[in-house]
FILO-682517 format. One line per field, with one value per residue (C-alpha): y, x negated, z negated; residue number from 1. Coordinates in nm, 2 decimals. Each point is the difference from the previous one (the first is absolute). Example, Ala and Ser with C-alpha at 12.3 -4.5 7.8 and 13.67 -1.06 7.14 Angstrom:
% FILO-682517
yy c(-0.45:0.34)
xx c(-1.23:-0.14)
zz c(-0.78:0.07)
num c(1:2)
This chain:
% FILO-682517
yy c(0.00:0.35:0.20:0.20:0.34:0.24:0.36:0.06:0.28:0.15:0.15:0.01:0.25:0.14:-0.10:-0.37:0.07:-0.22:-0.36:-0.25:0.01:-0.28:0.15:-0.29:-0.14:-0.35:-0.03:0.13:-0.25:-0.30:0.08:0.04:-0.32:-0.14:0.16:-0.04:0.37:0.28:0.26:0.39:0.21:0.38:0.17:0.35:0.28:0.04:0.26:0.10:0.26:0.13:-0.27:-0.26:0.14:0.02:-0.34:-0.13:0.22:-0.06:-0.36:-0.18:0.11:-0.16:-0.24:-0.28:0.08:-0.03:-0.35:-0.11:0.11:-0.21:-0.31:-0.05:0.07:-0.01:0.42:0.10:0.34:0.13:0.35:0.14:0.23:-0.22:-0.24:-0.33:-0.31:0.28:0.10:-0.35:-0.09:0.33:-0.07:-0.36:0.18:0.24:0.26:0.38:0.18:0.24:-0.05:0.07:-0.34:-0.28:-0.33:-0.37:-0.28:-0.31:-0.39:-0.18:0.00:0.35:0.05:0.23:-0.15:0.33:0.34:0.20:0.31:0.32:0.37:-0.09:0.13:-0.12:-0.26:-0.16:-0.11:-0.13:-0.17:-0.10:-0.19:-0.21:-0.08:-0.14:-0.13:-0.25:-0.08:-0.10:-0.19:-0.17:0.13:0.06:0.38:0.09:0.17:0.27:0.12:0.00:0.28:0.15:0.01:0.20:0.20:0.18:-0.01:0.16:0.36:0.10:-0.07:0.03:0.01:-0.17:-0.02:-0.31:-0.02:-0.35:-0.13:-0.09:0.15:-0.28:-0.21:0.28:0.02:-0.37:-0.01:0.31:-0.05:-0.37:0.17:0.06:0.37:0.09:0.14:0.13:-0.06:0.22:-0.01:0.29:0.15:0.27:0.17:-0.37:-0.21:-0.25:0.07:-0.12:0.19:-0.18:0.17:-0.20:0.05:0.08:-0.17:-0.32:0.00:0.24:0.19:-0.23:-0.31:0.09:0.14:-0.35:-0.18:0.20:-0.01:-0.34:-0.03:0.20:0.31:0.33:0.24:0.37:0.26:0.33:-0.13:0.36:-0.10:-0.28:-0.07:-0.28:-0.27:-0.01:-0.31:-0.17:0.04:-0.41:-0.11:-0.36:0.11:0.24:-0.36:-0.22:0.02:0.14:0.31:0.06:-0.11:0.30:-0.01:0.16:0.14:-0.26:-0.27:0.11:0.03:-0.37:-0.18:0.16:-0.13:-0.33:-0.01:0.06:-0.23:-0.26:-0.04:-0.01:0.31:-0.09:-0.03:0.40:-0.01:0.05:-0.26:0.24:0.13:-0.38:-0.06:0.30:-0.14:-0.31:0.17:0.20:-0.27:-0.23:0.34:0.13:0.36:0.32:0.28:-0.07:0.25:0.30:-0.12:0.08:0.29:0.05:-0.07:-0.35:0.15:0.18:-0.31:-0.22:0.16:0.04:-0.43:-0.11:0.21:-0.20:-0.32:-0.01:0.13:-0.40:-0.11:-0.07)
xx c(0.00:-0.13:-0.14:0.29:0.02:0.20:0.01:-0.18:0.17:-0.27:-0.09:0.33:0.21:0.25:0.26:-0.02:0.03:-0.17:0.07:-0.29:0.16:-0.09:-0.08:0.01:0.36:-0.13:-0.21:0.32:0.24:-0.26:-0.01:0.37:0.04:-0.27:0.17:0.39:0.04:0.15:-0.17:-0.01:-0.06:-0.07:-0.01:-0.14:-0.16:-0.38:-0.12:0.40:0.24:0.13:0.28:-0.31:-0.19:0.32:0.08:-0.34:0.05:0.32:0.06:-0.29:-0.21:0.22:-0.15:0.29:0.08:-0.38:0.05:0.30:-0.12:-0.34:0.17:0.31:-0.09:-0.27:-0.11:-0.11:-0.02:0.01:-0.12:0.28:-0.19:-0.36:-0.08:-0.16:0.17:0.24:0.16:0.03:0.20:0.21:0.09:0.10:0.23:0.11:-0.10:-0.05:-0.34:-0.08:0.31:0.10:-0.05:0.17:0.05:0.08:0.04:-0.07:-0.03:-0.28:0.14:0.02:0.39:0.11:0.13:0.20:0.09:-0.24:-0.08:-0.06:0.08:0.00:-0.24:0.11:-0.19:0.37:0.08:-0.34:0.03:0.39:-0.16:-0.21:0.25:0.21:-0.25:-0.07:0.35:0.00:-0.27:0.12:-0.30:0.09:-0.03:-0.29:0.12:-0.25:0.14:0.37:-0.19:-0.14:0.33:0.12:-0.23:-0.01:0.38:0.03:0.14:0.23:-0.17:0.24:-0.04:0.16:-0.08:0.10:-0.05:-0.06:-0.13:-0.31:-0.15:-0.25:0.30:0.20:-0.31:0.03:0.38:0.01:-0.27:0.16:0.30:-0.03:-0.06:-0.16:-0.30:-0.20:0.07:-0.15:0.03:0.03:0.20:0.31:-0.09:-0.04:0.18:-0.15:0.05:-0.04:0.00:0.07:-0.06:0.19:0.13:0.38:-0.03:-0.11:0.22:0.20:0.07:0.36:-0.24:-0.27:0.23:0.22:-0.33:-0.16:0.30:0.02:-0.38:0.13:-0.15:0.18:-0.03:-0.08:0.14:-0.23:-0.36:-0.14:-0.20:-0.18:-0.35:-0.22:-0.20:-0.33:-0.09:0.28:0.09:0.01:-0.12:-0.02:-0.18:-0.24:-0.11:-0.09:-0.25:0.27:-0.08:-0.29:0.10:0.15:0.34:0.31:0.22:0.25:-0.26:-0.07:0.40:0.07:-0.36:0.06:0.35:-0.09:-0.28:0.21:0.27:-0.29:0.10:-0.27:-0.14:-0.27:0.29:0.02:-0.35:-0.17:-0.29:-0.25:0.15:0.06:-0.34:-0.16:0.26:-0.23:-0.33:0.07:0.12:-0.37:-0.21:0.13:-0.19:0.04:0.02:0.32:0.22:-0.12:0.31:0.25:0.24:-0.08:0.23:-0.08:-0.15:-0.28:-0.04:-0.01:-0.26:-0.19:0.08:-0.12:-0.36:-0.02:0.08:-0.26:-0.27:0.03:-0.06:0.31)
zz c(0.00:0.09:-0.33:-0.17:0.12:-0.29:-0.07:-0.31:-0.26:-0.13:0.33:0.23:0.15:-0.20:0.22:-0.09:-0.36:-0.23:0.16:0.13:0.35:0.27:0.36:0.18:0.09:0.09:-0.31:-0.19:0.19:-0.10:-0.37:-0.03:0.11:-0.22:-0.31:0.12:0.04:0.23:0.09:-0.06:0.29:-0.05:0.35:-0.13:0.13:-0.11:-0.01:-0.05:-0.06:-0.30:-0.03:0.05:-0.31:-0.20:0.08:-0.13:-0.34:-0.07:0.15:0.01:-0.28:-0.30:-0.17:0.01:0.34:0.11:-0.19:0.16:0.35:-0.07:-0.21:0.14:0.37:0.26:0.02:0.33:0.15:0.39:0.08:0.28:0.11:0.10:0.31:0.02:-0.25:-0.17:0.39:0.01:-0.26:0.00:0.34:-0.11:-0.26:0.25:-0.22:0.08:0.01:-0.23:-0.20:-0.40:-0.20:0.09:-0.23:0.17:-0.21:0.22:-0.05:0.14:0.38:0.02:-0.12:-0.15:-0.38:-0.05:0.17:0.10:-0.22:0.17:-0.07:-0.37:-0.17:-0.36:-0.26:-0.05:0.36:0.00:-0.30:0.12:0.29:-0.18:-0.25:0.33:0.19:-0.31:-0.07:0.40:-0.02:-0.34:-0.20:-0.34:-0.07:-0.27:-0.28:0.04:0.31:-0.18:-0.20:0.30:0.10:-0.32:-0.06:0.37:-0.02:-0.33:0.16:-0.26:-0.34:-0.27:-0.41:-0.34:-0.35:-0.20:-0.40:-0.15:-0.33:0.24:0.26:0.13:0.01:0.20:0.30:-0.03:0.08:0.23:0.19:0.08:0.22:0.39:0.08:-0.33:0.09:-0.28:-0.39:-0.27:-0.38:-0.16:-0.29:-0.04:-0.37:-0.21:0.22:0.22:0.36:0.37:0.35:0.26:0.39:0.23:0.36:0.09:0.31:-0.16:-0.31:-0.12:-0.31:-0.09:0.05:-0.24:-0.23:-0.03:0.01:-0.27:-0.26:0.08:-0.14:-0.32:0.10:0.00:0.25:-0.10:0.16:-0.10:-0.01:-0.03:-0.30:0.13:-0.06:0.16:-0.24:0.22:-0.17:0.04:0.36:0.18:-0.34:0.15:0.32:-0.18:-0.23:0.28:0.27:0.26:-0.15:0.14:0.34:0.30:0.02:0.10:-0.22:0.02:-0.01:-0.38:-0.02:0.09:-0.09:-0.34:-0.08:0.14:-0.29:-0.26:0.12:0.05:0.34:0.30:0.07:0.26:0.28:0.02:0.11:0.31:0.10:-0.05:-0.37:-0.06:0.08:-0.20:-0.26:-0.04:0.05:-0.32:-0.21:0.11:-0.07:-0.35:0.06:-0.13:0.27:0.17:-0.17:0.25:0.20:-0.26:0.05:0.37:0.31:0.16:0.33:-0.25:-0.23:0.32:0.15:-0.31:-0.12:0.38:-0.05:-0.38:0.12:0.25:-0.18:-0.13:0.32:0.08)
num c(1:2:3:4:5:6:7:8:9:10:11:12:13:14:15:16:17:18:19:20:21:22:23:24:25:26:27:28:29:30:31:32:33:34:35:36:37:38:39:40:41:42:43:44:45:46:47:48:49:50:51:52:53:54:55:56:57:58:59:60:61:62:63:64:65:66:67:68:69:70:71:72:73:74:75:76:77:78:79:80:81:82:83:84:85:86:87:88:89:90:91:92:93:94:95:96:97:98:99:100:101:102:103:104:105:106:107:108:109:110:111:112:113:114:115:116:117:118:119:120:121:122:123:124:125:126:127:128:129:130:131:132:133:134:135:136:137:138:139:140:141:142:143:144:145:146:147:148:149:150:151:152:153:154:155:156:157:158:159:160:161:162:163:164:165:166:167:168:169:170:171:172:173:174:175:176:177:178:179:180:181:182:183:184:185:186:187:188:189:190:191:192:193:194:195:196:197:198:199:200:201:202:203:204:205:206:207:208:209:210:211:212:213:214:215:216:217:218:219:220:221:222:223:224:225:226:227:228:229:230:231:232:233:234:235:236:237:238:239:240:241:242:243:244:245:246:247:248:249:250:251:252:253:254:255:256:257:258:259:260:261:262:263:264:265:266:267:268:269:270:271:272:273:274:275:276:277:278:279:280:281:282:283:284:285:286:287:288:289:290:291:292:293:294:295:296:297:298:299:300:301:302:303:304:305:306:307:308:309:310:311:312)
């Protein structure tokens, strides 16, 4: 087999965001089929456009989308606006020259698994796609990417306070429900409180309210005096090794109440973050708490440069 051609991210164009693209469509039909995957085609402009930047910032630069693109499915790339083995293959396609970014989803013949995505621009459709294309193909659907999902469809972000006789137990039993998105613990003068962020479109306020009285928790209406406990924020997270992993918000939200419910918490992860998981646990080392309080992109970027100063 010809040597692996792939873009590398430390020195790539910003259009292709932070993905390990393949170049070659041949080599990327061949290993699909060796691994039982379909493939990712990105026909982009590069150098592009505006639109072509934005789309590698703000689509293809998350971390869990970078993992589903490079885990789930075969990455490859086609510059629309070169000659040579990209004209080739964008004239297979029948695809446009010098044209905004363009996203295929194909199985190893060259089909295309699911509609074709073009003049949209947005992380969800993207993310939508590759949700479907598995369900077609009868691939089970990581759970990481049903975070993805959430968290880049998490428009409107609403708030509620809940008081309880425990707040670890209220994260716990919050954070459990679908379209919670964040849990906190905090207190309202001497009373032991939770706020829980969740989405409208994913659950809304009549939901969480039945759910939470049903939990014994009462709902509180003016939360003007509420304070955070720092300490005691994802108590259950924050005492396992997960905390010093990058994740998204919702991540901690879920991986957190599955600890304290001692359910399986490793299922929320990526392969790389379930890998890093394990690489922490078999190298019990100080110096890991630098990611803490940053956003996952930051604390990604920073976990990747630790991890391979072991050589790995």
């Amino acid at each position: 087999m010809m040597a692996q051609e792939r873009t590398n991210v430390l020195h790539q164009t910003e259009e292709l965001g932070k993905v390990h693209w393949y170049r070659n469509y041949d080599e990327a039909i061949a290993v699909a089929k060796n691994e039982k995957k379909d493939i990712v085609v990105l026909f982009q402009e590069v150098p592009g456009c505006a639109t072509c930047r934005n789309y590698g910032h703000n689509v293809l630069s998350h971390p869990l989308m970078v993992e589903a693109l490079e885990n789930a499915f075969i990455p490859l790339v086609i510059y629309n606006n070169k000659n040579g083995k990209d004209k080739k293959i964008l004239d297979k396609f029948n695809e446009p020259s010098w044209n905004n970014p363009v996203v295929r989803i194909i199985d190893t013949e060259g089909n295309n698994r699911v509609q074709r995505v073009n003049n949209d621009y947005s992380a969800l459709t993207l993310c939508k796609r590759l949700k479907q294309a598995l369900i077609t193909r009868k691939t089970p659907i990581p759970q990481y990417i049903n975070i993805l999902e959430q968290e880049i469809a998490a428009i409107h972000v609403n708030e509620a306070h809940f008081k309880m006789h425990c707040f670890w137990t209220g994260e716990k039993q919050l954070g459990k429900l679908d379209g919670v998105l964040d849990v906190e613990s905090g207190f309202i003068n001497h009373s032991e409180v939770v706020k829980v962020k969740y989405s409208s479109s994913l659950v809304s306020e009549s939901e969480l309210l039945v759910y939470a009285k049903e939990q014994g928790f009462q709902f509180i209406n003016n939360a003007t005096n509420y304070k955070t406990a720092v300490n005691d924020v994802h108590y259950y997270l924050m005492h396992s090794y997960y905390k010093y992993l990058p994740l998204s918000e919702i991540q901690k939200t879920k991986i957190n109440s599955a600890l304290g419910s001692h359910q399986e918490a490793e299922k929320y992860l990526s392969p790389t973050q379930l890998k890093w998981l394990r690489f922490l646990k078999n190298n019990k080392e100080n110096g890991f708490d630098i990611y803490l309080n940053k956003g996952i992109e930051e604390a990604w970027k920073q976990m990747r440069i630790k991890y391979s100063k072991y050589g790995k």
